[in-house]
N, C-alpha and C positions, 0 to 999 in steps of 0.2 A: 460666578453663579452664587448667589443667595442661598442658606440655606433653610426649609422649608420650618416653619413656624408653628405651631400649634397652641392655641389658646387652651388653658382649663380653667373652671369655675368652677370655687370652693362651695362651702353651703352656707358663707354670710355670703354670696354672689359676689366677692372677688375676684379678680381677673387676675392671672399669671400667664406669663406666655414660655416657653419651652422650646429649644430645637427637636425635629422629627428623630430625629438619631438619639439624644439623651432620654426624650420621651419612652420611645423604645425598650430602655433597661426595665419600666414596669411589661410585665408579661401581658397585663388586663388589655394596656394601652395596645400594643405590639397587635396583638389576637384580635382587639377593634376594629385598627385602621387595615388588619390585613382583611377582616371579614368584611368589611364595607366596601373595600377595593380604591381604597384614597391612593393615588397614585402621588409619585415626588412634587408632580407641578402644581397639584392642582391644589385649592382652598378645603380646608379641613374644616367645618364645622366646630365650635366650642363645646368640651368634653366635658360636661357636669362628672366634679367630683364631690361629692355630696360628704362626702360621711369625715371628710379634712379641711382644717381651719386654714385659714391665707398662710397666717406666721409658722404652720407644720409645713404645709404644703414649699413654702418658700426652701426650706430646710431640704425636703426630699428633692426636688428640682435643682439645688446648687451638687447636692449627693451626685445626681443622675448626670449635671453637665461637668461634673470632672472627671466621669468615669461613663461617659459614653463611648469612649473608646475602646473600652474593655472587652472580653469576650461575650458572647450573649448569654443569660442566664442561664443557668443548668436547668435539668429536671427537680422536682421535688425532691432537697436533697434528706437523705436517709438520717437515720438518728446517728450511727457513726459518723458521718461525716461532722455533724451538729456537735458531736461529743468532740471529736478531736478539731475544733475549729479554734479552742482555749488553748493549745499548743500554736497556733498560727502566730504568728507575728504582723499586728496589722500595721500598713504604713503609716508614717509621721501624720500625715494629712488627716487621714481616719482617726487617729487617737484625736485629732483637736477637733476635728468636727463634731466627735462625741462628746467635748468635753460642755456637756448644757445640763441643765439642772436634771432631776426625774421626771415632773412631770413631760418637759418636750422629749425626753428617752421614752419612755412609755407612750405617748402620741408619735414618734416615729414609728415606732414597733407597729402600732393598729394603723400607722397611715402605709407601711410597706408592707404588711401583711394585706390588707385591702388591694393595694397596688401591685400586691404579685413581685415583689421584688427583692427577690430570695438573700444578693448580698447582702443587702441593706438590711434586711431581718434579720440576717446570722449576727451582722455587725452588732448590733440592739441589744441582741440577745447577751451577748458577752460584755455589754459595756453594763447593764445591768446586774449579772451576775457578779463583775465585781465589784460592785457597788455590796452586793450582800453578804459575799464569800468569808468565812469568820467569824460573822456577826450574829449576837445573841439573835432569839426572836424580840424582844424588844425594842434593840436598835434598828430591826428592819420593821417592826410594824411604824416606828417613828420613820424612819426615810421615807417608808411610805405614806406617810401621815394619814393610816388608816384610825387612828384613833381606838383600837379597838380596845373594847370593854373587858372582855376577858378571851386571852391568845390562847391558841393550841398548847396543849401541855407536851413536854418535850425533855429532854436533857441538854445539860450546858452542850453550848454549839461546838466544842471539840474533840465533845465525850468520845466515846469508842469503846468495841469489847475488851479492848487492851490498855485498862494505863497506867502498867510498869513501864519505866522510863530506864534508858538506859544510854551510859557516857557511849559507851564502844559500840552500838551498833544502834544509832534513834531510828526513828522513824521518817521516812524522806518527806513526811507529812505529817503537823503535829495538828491537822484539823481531822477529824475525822466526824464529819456527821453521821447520827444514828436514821435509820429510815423513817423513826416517827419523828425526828425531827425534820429531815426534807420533807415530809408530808405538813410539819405545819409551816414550814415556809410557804411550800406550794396555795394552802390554805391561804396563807396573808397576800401573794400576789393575784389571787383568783380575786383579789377585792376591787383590782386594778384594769386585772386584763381578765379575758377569757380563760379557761383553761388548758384550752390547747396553747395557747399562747405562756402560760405561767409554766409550763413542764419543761419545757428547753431550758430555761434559765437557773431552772433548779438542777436539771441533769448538767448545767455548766458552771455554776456558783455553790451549789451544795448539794453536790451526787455522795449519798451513801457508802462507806467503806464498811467493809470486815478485816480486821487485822489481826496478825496474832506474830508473839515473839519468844523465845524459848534465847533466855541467856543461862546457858549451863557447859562446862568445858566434857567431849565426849571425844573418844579416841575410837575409830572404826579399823582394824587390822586384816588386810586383807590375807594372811596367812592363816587365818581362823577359818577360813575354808580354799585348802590346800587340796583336795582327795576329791574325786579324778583328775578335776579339771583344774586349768590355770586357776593361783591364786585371784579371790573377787570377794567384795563383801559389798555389804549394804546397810545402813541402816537408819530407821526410821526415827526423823530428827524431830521433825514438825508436823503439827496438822491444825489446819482449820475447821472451824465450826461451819457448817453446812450453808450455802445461802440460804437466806430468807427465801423461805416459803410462804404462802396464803397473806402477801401483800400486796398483791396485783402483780402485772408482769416487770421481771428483775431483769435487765440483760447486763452481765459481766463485762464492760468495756477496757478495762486495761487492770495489769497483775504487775505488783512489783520483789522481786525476792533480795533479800541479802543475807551474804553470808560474810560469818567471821571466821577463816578457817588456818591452817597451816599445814603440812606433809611431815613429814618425817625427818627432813632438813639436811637430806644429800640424796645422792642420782650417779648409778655405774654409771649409766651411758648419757651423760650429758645430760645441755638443754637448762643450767642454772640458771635460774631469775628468767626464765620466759620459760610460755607455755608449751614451747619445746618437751617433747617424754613427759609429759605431765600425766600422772595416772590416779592424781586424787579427784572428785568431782562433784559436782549436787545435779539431779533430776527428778523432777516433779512426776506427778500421776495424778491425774483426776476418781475419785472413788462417786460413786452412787449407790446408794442404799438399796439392799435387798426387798423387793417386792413383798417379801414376809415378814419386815420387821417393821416396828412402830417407832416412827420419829424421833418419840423422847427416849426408847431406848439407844438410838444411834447415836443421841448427845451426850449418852449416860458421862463420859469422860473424854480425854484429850488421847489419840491414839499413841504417843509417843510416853505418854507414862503408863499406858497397860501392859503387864507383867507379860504376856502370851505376846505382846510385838515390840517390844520394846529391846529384846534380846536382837542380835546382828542377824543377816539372811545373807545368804550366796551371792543373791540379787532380787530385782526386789518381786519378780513373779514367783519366788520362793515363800514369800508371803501371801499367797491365794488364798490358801487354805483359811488360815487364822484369821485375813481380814473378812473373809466370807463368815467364820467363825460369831464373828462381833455383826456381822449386817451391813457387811461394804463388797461391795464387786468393783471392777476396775473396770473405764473406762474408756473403750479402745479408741484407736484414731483410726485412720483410712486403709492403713496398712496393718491394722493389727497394732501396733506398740500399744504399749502400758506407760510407758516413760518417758518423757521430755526434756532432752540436757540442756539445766540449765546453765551454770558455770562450772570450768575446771579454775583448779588453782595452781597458782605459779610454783612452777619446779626447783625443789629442794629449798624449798623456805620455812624456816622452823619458827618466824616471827609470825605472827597472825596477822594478817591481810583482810579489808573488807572489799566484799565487789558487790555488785547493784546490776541486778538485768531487768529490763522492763518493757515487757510485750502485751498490744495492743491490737481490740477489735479488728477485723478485717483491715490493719495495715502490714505490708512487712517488716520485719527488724531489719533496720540495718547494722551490722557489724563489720569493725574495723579488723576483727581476725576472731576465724571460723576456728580455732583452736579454744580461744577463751572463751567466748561465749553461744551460746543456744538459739535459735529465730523462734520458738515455740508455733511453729506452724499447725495452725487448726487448733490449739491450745484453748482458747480463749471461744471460740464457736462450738466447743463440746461442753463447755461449764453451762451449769444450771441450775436454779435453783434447786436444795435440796442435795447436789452434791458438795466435794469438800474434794481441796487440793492437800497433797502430803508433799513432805520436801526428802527423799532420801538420800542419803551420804554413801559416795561411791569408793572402793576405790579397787585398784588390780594391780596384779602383778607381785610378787616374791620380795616381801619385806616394806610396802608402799603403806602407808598409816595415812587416815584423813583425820586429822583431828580438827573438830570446831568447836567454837568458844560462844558464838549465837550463832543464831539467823532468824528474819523477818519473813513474813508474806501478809503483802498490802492487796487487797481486791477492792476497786473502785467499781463500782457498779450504776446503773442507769435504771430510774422507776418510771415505767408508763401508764 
């Protein structure tokens, strides 16, 4: 049996023909032929596609007949999904299909965004993006051969609030774009496409970070608070500066921490070189600023070098007081915590050690052992702009030392 044909007609009155099944992957087409009630056997009428040229349209129909096999289009998918589609690995096929100048990338983008055809748009999106990813604003208003006269004003394209550089503990990311410079990205692809269309590729080619990195060697001893209770200490290593506020809506999509740390460098009860009795550790806490305090004084300084918290705490809700003090409250999770573990460090190692965790938007972490590292569940959906993440150093137990030598926190973030 034949399989059922469907004509389209570009808007130079080109003719391409298509199977019913690949046609299908556009959502417009699918929602057409089902509202008309075109049944399998019967003659379909030719589908004016107006606003796509023969040699795009050619392009989306070989897309749609390799992959009409696939699942059916999803719903409108969410800006997470779109954020972490730059983590996907696309097949061999799809890297070469995309591999066409800009102008036919950008005419697929407007011809599958017309077409409802949400893969083939995410596809776009990312093949674009990195096309720009790195790139001054100059060399993207030339890819884009916008010509323009005079570009958005911006900082160099890897600037960031941090650029101390450091051998022992870098950054897992040496671009770091400022928000007014994704905003004049955004600006030069608005030249191109729409603007709905220009914000995906910015949230996937040059999303926004805040970073911050403290390389200083600090020893936390959990015997410095012995009395009543088991020996515990805490103390506060890092802080970031508050997300951006009053630049349209920020969403936090993925957080990276690293530490450089070591213990004490032996263990009574075992568990050497694994996280086995591991009792030194780092967990986060999200703060938000007090209702009665003014912005610029919240920035006044970095929490970790204020003389009133900079001193050790039992743990780190022993510090209420004092961050309330300065114009921060903490912000709880679903159960109440204040704290998020994020890494322990390996048992009885007096050499310094880096580790890297890194949790993301509405995905789960997965870990290869619940000992060493953290899931930050709900983490990342409680940040917001105008708060600020802290890193505190843990540790427990009668003679257990956390000492670190740095640690990082990377926040990638999303502008709508």
């Amino acid at each position: 049996m034949s399989c059922q044909k469907i004509k389209l007609v570009t808007r130079d009155d080109s003719v391409t023909e298509i199977e019913r099944r690949a046609a299908e992957r556009s959502v417009l087409i699918k929602n057409l032929l089902a509202d008309l009630e075109f049944g399998p056997d019967e003659v379909v009428p030719a589908i004016p596609i107006p606003n796509v040229s023969l040699g795009v349209l050619r392009k989306v129909v070989e897309w749609c007949e390799h992959h009409q096999d696939d699942e059916d289009p999803a719903t409108e998918p969410s800006s997470e999904v779109i954020f972490h589609s730059k983590y996907v690995e696309c097949s061999d096929w799809d890297r070469q299909f995309m591999e066409v100048d800009l102008d036919m990338l950008l005419s697929i983008i407007l011809a599958s965004n017309y077409l409802d055809i949400k893969p083939l748009l995410v596809l776009g999106y990312n093949a674009v993006a990195n096309k720009i990813r790195g790139r001054s604003l100059e060399d993207i208003d030339a890819i884009l051969n916008n010509r323009s006269s005079a570009l958005p004003c911006s900082e160099a394209p890897g600037s960031s609030v941090d650029s101390q550089k450091s051998e022992n503990l870098p950054y897992t990311s040496t671009f770091h774009p400022t928000p007014q410079t994704a905003f004049g990205v955004r600006e030069l692809l608005a030249h191109r496409l729409p603007p709905e269309l220009a914000i995906p590729i910015v949230t996937l080619g040059y999303s926004p970070w805040l970073v911050k990195r403290r390389v200083e060697e600090q020893s936390y001893r959990a015997d410095d608070f012995s009395s009543p209770s088991d020996p515990s200490v805490a103390g506060l290593y890092l802080s970031t500066e508050p997300i951006p506020l009053g630049i349209g809506k920020v969403i936090p999509q993925r957080v990276i921490f690293q530490t450089r740390a070591a213990d004490q460098g032996w263990a009574t009860f075992g568990g050497d070189g694994t996280f086995h009795n591991s009792h030194t550790w780092f967990e986060a806490s999200i703060l938000q600023p007090s209702s009665d305090r003014v912005e610029d004084e919240v920035r006044a300084a970095a929490l970790e070098h204020d003389g009133d918290l900079s001193e050790p705490w039992e743990d780190a809700g022993s510090a209420t007081q004092a961050l309330r003090d300065k114009g921060w409250e903490f912000v709880r999770g679903q159960d109440g915590q204040i704290t998020w573990r994020v890494c322990n460090s390996i048992t009885a190692r007096s050499k310094y050690k880096n580790y890297r965790v890194e949790w993301r938007r509405g995905l789960d972490t997965e870990v290869e052992d619940e000992r060493a590292t953290g899931k930050g569940e709900g983490f990342l959906e409680l940040l917001q702009p105008g708060f600020a993440i802290v890193l505190w150093a843990r540790a427990e137990q009668r003679a257990w030392i956390n000492r670190v030598a740095a640690a990082s926190i990377e926040i990638e973030y999303e502008l709508l």
